[in-house]
CHARMM-style PDB file with segment names, atoms N, HN, CA, C and O in Angstrom:
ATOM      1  N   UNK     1     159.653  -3.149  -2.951  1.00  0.00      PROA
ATOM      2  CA  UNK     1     159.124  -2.010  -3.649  1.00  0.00      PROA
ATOM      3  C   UNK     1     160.182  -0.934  -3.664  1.00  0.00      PROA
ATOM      4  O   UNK     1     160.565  -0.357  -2.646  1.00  0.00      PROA
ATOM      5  N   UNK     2     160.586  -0.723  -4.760  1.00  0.00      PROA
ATOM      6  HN  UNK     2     160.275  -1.192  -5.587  1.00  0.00      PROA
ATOM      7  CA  UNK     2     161.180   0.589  -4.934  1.00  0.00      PROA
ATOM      8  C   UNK     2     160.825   1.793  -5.069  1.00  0.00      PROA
ATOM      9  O   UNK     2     160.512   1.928  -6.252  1.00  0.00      PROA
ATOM     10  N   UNK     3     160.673   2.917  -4.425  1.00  0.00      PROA
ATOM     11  HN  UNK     3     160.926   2.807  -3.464  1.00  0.00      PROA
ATOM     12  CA  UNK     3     160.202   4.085  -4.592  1.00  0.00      PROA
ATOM     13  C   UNK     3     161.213   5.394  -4.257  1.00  0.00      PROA
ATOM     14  O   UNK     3     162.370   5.228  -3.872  1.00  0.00      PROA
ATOM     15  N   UNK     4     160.525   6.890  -4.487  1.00  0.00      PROA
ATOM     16  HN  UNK     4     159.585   7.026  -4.799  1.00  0.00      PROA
ATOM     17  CA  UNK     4     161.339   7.683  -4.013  1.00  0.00      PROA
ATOM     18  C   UNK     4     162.132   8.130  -5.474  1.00  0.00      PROA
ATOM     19  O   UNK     4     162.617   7.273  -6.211  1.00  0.00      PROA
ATOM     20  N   UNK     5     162.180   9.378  -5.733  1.00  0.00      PROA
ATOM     21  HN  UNK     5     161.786  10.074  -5.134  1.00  0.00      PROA
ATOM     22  CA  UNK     5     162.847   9.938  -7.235  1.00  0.00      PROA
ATOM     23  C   UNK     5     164.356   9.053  -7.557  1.00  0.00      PROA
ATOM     24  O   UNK     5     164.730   8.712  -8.679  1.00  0.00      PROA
ATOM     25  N   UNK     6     165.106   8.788  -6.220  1.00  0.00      PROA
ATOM     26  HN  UNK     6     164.802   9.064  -5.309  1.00  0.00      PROA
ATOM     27  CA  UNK     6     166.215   8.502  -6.944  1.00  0.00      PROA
ATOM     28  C   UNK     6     166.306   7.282  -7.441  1.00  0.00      PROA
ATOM     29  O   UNK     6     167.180   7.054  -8.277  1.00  0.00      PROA
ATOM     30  N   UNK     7     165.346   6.183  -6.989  1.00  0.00      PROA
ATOM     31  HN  UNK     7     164.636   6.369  -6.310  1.00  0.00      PROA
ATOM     32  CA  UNK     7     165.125   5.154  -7.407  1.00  0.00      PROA
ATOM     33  C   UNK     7     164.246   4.674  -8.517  1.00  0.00      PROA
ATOM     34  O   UNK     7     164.143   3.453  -8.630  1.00  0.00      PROA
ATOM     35  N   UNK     8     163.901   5.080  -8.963  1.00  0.00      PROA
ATOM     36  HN  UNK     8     163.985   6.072  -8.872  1.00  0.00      PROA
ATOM     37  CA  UNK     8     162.456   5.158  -9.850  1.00  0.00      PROA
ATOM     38  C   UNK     8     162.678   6.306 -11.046  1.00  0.00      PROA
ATOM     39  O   UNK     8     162.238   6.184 -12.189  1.00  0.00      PROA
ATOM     40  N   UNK     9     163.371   7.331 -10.604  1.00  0.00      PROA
ATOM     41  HN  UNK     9     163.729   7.430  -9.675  1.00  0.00      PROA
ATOM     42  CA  UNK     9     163.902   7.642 -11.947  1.00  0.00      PROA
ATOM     43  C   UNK     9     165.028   7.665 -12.475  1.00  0.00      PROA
ATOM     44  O   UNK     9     165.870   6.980 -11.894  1.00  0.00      PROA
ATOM     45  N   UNK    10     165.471   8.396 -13.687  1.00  0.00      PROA
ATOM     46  HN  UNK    10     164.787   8.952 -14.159  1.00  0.00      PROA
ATOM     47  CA  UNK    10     166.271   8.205 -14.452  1.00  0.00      PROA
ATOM     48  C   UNK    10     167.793   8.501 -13.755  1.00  0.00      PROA
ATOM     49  O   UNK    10     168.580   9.223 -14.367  1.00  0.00      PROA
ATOM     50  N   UNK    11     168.021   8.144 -12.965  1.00  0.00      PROA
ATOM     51  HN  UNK    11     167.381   7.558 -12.468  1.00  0.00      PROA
ATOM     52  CA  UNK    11     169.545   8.267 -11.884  1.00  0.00      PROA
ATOM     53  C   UNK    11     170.324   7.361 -12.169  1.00  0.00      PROA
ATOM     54  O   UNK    11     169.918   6.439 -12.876  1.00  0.00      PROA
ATOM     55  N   UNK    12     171.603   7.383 -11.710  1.00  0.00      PROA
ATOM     56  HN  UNK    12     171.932   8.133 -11.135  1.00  0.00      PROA
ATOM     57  CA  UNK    12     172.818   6.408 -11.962  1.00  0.00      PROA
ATOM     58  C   UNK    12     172.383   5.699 -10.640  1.00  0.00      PROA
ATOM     59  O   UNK    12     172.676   4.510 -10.511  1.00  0.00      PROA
ATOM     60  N   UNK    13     171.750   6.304  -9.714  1.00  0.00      PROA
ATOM     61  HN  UNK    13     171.513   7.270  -9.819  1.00  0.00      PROA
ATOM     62  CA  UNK    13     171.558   5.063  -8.616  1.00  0.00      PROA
ATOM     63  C   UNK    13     170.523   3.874  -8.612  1.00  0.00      PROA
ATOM     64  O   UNK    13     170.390   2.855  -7.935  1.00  0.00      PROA
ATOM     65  N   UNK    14     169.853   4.446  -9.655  1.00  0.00      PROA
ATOM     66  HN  UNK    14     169.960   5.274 -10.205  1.00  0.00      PROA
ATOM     67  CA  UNK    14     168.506   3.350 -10.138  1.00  0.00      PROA
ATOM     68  C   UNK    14     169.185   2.035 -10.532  1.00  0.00      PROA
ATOM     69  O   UNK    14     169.128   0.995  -9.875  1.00  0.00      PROA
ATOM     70  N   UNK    15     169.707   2.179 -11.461  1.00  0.00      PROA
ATOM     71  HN  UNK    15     169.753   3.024 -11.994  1.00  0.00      PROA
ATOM     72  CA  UNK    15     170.172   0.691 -12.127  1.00  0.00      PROA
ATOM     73  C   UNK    15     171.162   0.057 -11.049  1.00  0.00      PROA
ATOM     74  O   UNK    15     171.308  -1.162 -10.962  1.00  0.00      PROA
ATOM     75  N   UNK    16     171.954   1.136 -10.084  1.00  0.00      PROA
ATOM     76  HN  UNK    16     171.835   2.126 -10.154  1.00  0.00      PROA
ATOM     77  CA  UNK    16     173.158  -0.162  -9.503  1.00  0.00      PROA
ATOM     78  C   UNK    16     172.118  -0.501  -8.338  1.00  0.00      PROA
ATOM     79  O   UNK    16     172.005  -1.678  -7.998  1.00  0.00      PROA
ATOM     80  N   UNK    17     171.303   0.559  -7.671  1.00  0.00      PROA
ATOM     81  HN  UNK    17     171.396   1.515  -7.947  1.00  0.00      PROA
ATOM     82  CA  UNK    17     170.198  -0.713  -7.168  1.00  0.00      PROA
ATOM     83  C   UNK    17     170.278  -1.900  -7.287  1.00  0.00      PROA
ATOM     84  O   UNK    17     170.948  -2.757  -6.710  1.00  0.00      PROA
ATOM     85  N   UNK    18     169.429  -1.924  -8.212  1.00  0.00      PROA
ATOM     86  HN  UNK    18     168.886  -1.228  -8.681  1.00  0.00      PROA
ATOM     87  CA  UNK    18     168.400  -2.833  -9.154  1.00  0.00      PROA
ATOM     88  C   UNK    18     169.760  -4.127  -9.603  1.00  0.00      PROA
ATOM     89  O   UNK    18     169.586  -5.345  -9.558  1.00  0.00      PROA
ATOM     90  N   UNK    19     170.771  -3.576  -9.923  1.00  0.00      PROA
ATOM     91  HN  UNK    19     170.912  -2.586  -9.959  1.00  0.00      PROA
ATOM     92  CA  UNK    19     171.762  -4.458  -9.900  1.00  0.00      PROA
ATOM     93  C   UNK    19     171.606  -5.272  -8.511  1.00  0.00      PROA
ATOM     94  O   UNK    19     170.861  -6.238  -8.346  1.00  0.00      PROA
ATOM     95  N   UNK    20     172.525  -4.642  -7.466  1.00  0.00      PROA
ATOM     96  HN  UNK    20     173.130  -3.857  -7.600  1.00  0.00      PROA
ATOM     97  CA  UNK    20     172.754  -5.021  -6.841  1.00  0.00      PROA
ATOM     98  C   UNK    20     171.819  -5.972  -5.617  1.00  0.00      PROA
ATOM     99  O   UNK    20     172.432  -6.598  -4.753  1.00  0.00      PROA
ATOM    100  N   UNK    21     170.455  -5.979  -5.671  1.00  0.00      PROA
ATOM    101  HN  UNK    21     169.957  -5.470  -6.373  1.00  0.00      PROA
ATOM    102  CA  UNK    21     168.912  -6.243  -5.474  1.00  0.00      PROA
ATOM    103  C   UNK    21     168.843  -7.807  -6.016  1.00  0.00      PROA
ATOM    104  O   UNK    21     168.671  -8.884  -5.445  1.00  0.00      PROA
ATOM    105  N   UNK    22     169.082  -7.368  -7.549  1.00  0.00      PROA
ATOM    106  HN  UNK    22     169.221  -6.493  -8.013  1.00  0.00      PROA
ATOM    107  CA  UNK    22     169.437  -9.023  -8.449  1.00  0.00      PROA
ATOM    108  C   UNK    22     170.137  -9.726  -7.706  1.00  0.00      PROA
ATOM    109  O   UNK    22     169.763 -10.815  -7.270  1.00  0.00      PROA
ATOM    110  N   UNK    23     171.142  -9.247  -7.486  1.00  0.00      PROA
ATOM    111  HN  UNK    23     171.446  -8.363  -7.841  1.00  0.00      PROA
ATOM    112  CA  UNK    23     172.426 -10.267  -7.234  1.00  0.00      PROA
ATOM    113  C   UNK    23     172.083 -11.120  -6.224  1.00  0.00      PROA
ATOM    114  O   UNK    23     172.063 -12.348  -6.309  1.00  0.00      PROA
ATOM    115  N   UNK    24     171.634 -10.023  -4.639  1.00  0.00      PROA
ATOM    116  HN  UNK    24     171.650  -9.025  -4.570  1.00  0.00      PROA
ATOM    117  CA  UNK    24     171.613 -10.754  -3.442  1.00  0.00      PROA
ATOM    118  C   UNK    24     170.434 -11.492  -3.698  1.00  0.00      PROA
ATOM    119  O   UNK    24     170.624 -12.702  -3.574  1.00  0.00      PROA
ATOM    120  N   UNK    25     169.237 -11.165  -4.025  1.00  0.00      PROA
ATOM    121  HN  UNK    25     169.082 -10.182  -4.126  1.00  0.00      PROA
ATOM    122  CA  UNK    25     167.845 -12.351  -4.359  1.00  0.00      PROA
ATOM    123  C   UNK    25     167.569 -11.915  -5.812  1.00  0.00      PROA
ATOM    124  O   UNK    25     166.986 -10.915  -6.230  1.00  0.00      PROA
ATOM    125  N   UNK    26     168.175 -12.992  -6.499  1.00  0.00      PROA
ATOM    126  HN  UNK    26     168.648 -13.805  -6.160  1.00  0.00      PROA
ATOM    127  CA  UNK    26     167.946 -13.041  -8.195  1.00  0.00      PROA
ATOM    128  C   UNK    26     166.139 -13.474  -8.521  1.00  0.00      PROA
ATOM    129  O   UNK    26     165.544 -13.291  -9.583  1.00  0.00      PROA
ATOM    130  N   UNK    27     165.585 -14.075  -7.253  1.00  0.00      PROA
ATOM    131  HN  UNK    27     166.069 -14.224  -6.390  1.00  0.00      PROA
ATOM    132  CA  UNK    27     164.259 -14.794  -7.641  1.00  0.00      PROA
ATOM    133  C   UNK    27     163.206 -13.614  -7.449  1.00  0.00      PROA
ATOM    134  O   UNK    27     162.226 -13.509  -8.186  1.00  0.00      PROA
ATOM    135  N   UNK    28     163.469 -12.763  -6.440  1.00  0.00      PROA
ATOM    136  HN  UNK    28     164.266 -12.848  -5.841  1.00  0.00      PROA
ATOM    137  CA  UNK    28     162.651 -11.610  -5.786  1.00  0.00      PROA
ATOM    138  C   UNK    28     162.478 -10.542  -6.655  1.00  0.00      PROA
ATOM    139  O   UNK    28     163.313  -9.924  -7.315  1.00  0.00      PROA
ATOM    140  N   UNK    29     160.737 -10.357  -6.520  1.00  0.00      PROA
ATOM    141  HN  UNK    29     160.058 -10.859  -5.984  1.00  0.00      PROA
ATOM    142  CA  UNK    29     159.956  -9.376  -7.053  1.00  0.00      PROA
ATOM    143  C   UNK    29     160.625  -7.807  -7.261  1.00  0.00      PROA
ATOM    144  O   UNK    29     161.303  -7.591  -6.257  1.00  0.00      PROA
ATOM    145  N   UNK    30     160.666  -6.956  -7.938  1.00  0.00      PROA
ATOM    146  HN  UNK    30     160.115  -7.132  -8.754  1.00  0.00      PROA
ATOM    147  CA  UNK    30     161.590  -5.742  -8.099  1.00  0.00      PROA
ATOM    148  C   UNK    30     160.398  -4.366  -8.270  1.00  0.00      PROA
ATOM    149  O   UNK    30     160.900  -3.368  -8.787  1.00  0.00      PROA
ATOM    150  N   UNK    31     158.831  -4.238  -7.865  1.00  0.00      PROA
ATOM    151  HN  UNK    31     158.423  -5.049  -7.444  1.00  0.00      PROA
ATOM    152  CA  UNK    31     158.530  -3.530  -8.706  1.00  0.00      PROA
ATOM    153  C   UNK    31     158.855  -1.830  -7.817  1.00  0.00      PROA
ATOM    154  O   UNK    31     159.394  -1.659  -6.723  1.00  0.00      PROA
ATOM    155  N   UNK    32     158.244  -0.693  -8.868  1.00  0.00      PROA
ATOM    156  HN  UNK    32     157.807  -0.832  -9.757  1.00  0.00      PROA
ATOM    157  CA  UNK    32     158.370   0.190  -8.886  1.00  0.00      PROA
ATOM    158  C   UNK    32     157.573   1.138  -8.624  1.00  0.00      PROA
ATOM    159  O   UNK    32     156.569   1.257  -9.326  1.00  0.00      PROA
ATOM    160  N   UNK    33     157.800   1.972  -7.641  1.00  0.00      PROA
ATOM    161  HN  UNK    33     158.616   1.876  -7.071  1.00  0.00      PROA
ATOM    162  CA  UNK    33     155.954   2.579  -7.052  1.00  0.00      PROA
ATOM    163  C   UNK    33     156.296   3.820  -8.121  1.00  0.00      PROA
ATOM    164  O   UNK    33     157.284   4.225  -8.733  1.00  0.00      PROA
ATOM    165  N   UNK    34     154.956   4.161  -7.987  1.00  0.00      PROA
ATOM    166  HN  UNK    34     154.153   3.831  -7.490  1.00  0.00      PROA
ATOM    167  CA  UNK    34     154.655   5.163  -9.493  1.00  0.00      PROA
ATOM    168  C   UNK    34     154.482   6.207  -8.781  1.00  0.00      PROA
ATOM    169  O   UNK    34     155.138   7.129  -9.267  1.00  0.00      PROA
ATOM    170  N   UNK    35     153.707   6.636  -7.518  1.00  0.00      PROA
ATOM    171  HN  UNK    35     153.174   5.888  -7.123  1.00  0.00      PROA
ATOM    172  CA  UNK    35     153.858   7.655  -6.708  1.00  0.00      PROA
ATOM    173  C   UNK    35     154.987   7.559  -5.397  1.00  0.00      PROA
ATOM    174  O   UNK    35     154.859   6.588  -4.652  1.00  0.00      PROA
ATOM    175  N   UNK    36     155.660   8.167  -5.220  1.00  0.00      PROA
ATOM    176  HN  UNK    36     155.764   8.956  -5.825  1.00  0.00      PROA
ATOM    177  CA  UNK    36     156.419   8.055  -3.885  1.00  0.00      PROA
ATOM    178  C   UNK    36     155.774   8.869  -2.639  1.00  0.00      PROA
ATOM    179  O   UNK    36     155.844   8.608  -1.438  1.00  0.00      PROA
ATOM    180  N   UNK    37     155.088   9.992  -3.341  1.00  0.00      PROA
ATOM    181  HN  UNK    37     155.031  10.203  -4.317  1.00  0.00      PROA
ATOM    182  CA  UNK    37     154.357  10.746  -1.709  1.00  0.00      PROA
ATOM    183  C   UNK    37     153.487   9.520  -1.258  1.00  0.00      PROA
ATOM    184  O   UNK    37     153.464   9.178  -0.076  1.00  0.00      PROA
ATOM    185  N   UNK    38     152.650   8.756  -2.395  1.00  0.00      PROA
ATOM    186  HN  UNK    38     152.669   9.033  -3.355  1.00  0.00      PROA
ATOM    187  CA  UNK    38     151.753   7.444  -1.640  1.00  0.00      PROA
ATOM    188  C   UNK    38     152.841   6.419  -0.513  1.00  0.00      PROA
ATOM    189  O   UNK    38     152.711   6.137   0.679  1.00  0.00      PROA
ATOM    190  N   UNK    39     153.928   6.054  -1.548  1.00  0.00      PROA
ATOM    191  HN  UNK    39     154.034   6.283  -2.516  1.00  0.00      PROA
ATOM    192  CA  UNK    39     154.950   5.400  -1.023  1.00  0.00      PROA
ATOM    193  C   UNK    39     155.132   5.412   0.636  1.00  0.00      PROA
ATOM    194  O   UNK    39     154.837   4.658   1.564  1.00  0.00      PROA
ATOM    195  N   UNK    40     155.713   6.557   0.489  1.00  0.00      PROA
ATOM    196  HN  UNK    40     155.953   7.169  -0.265  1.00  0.00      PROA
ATOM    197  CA  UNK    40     156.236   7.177   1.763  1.00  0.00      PROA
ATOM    198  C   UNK    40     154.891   7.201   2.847  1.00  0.00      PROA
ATOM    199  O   UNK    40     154.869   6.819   4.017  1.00  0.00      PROA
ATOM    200  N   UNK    41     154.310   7.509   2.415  1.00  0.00      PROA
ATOM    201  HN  UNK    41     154.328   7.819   1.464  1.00  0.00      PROA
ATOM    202  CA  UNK    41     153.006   7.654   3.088  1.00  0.00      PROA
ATOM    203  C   UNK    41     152.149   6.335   3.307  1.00  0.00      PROA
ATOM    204  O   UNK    41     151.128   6.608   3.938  1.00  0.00      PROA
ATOM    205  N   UNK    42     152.229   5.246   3.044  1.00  0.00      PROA
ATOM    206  HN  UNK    42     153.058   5.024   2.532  1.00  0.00      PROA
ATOM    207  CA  UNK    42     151.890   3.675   3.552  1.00  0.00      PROA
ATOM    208  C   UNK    42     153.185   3.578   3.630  1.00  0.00      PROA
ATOM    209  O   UNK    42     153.458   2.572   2.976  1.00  0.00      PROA
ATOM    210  N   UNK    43     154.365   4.132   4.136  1.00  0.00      PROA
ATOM    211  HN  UNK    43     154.143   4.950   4.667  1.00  0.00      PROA
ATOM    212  CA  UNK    43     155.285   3.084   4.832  1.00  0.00      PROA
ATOM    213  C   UNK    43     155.438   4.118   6.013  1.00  0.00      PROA
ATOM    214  O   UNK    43     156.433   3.671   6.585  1.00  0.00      PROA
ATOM    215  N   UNK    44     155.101   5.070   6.614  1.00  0.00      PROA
ATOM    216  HN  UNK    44     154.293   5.433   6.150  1.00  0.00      PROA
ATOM    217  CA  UNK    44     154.950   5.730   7.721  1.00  0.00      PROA
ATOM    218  C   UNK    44     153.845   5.339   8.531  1.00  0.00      PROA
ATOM    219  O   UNK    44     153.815   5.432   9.759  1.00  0.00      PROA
ATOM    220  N   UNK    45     152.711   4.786   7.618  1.00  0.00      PROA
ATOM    221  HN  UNK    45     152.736   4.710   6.622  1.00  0.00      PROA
ATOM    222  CA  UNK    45     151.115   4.466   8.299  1.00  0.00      PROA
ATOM    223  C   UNK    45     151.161   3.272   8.713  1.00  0.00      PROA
ATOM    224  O   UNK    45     150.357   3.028   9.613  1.00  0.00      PROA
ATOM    225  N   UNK    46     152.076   2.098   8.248  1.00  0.00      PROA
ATOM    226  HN  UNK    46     152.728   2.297   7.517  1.00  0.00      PROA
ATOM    227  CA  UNK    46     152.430   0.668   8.083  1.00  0.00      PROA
ATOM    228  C   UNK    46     152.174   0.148   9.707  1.00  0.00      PROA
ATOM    229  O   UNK    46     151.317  -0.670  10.043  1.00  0.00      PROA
ATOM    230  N   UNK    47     153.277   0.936  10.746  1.00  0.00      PROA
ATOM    231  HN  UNK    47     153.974   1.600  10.473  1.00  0.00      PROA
ATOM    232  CA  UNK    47     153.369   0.119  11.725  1.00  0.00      PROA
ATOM    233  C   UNK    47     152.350   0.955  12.887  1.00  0.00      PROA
ATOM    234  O   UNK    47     152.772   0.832  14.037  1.00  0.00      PROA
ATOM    235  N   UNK    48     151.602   1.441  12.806  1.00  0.00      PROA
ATOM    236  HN  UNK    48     151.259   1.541  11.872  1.00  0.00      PROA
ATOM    237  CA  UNK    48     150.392   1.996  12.979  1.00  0.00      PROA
ATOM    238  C   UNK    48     149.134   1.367  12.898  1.00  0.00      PROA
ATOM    239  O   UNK    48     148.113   1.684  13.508  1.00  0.00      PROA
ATOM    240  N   UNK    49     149.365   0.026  11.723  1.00  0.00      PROA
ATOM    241  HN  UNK    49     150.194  -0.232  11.227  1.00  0.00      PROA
ATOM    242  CA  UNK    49     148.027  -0.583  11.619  1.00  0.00      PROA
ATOM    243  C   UNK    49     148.248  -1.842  11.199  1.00  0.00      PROA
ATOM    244  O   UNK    49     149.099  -2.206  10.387  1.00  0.00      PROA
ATOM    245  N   UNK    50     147.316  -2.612  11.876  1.00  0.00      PROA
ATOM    246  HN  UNK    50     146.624  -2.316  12.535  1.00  0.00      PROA
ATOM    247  CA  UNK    50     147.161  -4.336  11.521  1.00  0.00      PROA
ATOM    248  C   UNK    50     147.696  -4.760  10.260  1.00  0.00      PROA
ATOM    249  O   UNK    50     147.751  -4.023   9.276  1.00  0.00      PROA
ATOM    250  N   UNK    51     148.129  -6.065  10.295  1.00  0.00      PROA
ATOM    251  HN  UNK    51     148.084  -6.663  11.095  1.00  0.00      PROA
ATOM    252  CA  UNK    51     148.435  -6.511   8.871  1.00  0.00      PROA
ATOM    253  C   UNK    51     147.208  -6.163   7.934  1.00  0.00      PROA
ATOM    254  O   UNK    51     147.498  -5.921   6.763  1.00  0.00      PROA
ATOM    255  N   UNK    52     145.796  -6.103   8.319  1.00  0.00      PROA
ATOM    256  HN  UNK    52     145.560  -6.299   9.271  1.00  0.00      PROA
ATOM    257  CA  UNK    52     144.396  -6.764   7.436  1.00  0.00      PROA
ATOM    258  C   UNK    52     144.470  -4.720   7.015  1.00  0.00      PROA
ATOM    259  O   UNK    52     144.148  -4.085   6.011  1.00  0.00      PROA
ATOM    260  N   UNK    53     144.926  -4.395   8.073  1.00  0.00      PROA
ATOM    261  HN  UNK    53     145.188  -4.911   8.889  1.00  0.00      PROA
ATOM    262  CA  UNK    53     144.404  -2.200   7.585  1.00  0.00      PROA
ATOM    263  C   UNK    53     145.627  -1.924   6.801  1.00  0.00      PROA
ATOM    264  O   UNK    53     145.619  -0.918   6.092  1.00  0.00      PROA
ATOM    265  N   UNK    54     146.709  -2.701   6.829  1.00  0.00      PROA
ATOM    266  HN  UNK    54     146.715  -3.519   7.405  1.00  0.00      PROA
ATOM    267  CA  UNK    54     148.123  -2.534   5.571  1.00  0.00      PROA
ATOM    268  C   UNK    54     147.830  -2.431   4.648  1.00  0.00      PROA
ATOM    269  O   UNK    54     147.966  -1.587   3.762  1.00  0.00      PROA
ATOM    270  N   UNK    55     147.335  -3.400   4.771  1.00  0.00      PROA
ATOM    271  HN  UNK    55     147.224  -4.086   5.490  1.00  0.00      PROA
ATOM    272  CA  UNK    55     146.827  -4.800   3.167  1.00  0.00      PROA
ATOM    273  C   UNK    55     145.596  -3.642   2.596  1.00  0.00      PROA
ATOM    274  O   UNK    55     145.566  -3.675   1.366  1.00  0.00      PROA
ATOM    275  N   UNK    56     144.835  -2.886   3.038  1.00  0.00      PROA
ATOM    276  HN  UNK    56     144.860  -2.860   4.038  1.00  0.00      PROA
ATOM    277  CA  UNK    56     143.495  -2.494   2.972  1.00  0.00      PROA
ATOM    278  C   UNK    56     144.348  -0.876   2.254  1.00  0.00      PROA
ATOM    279  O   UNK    56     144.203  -0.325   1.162  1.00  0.00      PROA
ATOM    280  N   UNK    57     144.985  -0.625   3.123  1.00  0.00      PROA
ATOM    281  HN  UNK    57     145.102  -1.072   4.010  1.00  0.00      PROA
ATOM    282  CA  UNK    57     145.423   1.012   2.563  1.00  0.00      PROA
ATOM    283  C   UNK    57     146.667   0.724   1.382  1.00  0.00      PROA
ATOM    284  O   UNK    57     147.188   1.645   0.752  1.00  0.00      PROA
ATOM    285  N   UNK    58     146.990  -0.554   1.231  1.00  0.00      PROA
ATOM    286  HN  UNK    58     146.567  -1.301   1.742  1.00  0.00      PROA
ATOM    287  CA  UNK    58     147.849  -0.456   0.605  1.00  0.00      PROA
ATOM    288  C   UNK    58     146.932  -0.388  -0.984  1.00  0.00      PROA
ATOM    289  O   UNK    58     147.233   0.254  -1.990  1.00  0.00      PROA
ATOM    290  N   UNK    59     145.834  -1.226  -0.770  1.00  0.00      PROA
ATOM    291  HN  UNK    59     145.590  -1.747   0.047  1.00  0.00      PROA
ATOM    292  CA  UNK    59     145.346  -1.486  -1.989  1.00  0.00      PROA
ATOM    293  C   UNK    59     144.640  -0.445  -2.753  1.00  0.00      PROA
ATOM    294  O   UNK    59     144.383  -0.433  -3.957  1.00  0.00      PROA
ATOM    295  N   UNK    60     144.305   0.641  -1.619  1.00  0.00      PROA
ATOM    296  HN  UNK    60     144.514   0.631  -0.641  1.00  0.00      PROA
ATOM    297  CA  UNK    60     143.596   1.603  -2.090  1.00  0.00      PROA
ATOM    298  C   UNK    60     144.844   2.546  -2.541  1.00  0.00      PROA
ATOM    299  O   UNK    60     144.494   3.420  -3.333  1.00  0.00      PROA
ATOM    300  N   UNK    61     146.098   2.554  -2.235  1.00  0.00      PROA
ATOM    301  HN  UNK    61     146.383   1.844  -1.591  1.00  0.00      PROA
ATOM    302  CA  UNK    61     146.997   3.484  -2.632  1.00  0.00      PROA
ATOM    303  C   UNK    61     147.589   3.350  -4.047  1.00  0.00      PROA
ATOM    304  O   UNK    61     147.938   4.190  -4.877  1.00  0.00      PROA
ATOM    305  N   UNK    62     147.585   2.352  -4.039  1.00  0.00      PROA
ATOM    306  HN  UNK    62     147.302   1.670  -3.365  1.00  0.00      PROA
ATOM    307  CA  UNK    62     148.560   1.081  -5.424  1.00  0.00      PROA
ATOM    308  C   UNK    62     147.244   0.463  -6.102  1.00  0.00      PROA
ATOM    309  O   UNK    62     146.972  -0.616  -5.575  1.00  0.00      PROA
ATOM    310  N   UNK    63     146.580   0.734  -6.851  1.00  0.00      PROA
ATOM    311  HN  UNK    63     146.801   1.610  -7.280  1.00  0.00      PROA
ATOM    312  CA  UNK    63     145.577   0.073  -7.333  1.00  0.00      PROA
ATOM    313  C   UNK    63     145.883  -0.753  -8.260  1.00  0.00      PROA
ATOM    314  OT1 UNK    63     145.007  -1.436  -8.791  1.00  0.00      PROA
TER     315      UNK     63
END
């Protein structure tokens, strides 16, 4: 998951990412979080809670 303004928007660091992402795993998923305060906020709560309460807040964040 990519998130966070410089990644997700219109930056010169977005695409060499996303390049460079390709290269090392060409098969792997690339998407793009649409909020980053959510972002940031299930990846601070992450190791705080069970895989099953991840999975649970993640879904309610990312619908």
């Amino acid at each position: 998951m990519l998130a966070g303004g410089l990644l997700v928007g219109d930056t010169p660091l977005a695409p060499a990412v996303e390049r460079e992402l390709a290269a090392r795993w060409p098969d792997a998923k690339r998407p793009r979080a649409s909020d980053g305060a959510a972002a940031a906020a299930w990846l601070a709560a992450r190791p705080l809670l069970s895989p099953p309460e991840a999975a649970a807040l993640h879904a309610r964040l990312f619908p």
